[in-house]
N, C-alpha and C positions, 0 to 999 in steps of 0.2 A: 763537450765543446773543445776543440782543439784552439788552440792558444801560443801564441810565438812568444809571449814576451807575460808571465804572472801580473795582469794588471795588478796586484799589492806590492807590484818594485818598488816602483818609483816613490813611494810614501813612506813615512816614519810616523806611524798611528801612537795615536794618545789618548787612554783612558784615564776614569779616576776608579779608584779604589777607596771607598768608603772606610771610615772609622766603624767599628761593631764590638759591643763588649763580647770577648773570645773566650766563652766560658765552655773548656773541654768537658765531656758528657761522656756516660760509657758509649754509646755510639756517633760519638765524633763531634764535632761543631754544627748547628741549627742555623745557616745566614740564611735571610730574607731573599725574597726576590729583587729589593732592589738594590741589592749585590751583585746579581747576575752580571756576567762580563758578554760583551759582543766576539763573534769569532769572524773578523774581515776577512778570512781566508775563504770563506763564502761567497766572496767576491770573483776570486775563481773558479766558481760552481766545486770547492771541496766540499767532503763530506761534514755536514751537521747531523749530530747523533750524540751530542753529550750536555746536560744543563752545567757551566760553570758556572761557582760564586767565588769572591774572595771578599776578604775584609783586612782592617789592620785595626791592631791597637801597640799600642806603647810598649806591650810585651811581646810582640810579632807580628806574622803574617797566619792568616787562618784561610783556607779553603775546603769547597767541597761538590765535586764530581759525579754528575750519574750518569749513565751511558745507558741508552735504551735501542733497541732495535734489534738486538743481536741476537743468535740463532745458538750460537756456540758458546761456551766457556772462555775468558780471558786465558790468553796463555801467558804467565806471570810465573818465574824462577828467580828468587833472591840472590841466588848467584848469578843472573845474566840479567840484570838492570836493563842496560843497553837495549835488550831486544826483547822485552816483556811487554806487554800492555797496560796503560795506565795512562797518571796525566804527570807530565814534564815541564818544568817551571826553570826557567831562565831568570835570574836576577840578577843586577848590576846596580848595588846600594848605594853608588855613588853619578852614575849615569853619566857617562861616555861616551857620547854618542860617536865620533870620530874616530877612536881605535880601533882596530881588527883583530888584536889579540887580547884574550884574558887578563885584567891584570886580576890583584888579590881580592878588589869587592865586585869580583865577578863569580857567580854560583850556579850550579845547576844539581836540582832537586827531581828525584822521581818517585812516585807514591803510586802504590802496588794496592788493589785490590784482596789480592788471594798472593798465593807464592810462597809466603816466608812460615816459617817454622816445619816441624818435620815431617808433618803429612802436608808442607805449600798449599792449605790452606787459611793463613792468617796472612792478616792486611801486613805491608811492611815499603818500609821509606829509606832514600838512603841520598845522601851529595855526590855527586859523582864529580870526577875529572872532566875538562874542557879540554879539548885535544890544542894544541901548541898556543896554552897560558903563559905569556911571561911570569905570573903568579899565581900560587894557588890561595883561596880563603884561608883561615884556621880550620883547622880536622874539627868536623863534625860527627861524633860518635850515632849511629843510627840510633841510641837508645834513645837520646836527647829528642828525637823526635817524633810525636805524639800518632798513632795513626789508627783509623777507624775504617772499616769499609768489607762487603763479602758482596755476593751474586745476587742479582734477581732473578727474576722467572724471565727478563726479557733483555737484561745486561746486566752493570754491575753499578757501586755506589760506594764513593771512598772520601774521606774525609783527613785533613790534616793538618798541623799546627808545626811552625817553623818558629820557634821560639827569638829572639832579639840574639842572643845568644849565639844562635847558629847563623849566623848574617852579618861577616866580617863587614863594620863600618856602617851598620842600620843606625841612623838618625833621624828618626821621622819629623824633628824642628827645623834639625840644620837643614835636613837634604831631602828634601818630601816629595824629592822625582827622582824613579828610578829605571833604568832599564829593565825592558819587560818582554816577554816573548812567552810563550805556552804552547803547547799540544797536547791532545788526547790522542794517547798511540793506540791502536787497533790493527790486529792481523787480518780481521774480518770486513771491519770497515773504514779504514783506513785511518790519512791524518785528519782527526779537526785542530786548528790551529789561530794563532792570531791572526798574524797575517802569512808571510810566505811558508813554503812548505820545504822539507827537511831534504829536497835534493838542491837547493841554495844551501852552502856553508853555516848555517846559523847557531850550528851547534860550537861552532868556534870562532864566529865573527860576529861580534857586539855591536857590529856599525848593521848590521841587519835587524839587528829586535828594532822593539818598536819603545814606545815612555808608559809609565803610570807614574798617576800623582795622588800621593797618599791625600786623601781629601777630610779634612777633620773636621766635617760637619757629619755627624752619626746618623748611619743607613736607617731608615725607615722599614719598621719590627712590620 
């Protein structure tokens, strides 16, 4: 379908995000289905090919990623975040919706399937830079965070854990809304995303995500 105008402009979408006790496993974190997150970028007939979940608790943000359909291998290099496949997480722990530029409790997370270590096949996570941030976060050393995830037979499945820690200015009492945006990046099959798609600025304009609201009634197991 050809399209003048992303029917998901004009909106500023709002989920909640479930409370989940975020208990790391050797293969990553277990959330329920009714964690699943909506992808409105669906709205513009994008591609759907990935099940998200997220959750929070008091010591983070927890998610986890499966991507099915695929024919090929994720192409994932730890040294090239930027243009590998996986899913990409926009957070604004203090939620701005009127700014355009980054300030410090503005972050951007990317969680790797396969890629890192020296045969780039281990899972690997890393904070990346926002292109023209008045501010950066605090450094977030990739150890600090937790990551699970290798291949299927028909895509891939990745799991990860953002500790409070690595989330300059997370206050899940004070501030239980925050800027939010996602995609599942794919060479193959493209973006799935929240709502607009990554040839809008949104990789550096916080007035484009959308909201979640950490929701402290705990997701149903």
């Amino acid at each position: 379908m050809s399209l003048l105008l992303d029917p998901t402009f004009p909106f500023r979408f709002e989920i909640a995000i479930h409370q989940y006790p975020l208990r790391w496993q050797a293969g990553g974190l277990k959330l329920p289905a009714s964690c699943r997150l909506p992808s409105w970028g669906a709205l513009a007939d994008h591609p759907l090919f990935a099940d998200i979940r997220m959750a929070w608790s008091p010591a983070g943000l927890g998610l986890n990623v499966v991507a099915c359909g695929k024919k090929q291998i994720p192409w994932c290099r730890d040294g090239r975040f930027d243009e590998s496949d996986g899913f990409v997480l926009l957070i604004d722990t203090r939620c701005s919706p009127d700014i355009h530029r980054a300030n410090r409790y503005c972050h951007r997370f990317h969680f790797m399937p396969i890629g890192g270590g020296a045969r780039r096949d281990q899972p690997a996570a890393s904070l990346l830079p926002i292109a023209r941030a008045r501010q950066e976060p605090n450094p977030v050393p990739s150890r600090i965070l937790p990551v699970a995830g290798g291949c299927t037979k028909d895509g891939y499945q990745v799991s990860g854990f953002i500790p409070a820690a690595a989330l300059t200015g997370f206050d899940p009492h004070q501030y239980p809304r925050l800027g939010f945006w996602y995609a599942v990046a794919d060479r193959e099959l493209g973006w799935q995303t929240f709502s607009l798609q990554p040839d809008f600025p949104v990789f550096e304009d916080p007035a484009l995500w959308g909201e979640a609201v950490l929701d402290p009634r705990v997701a149903q197991a």
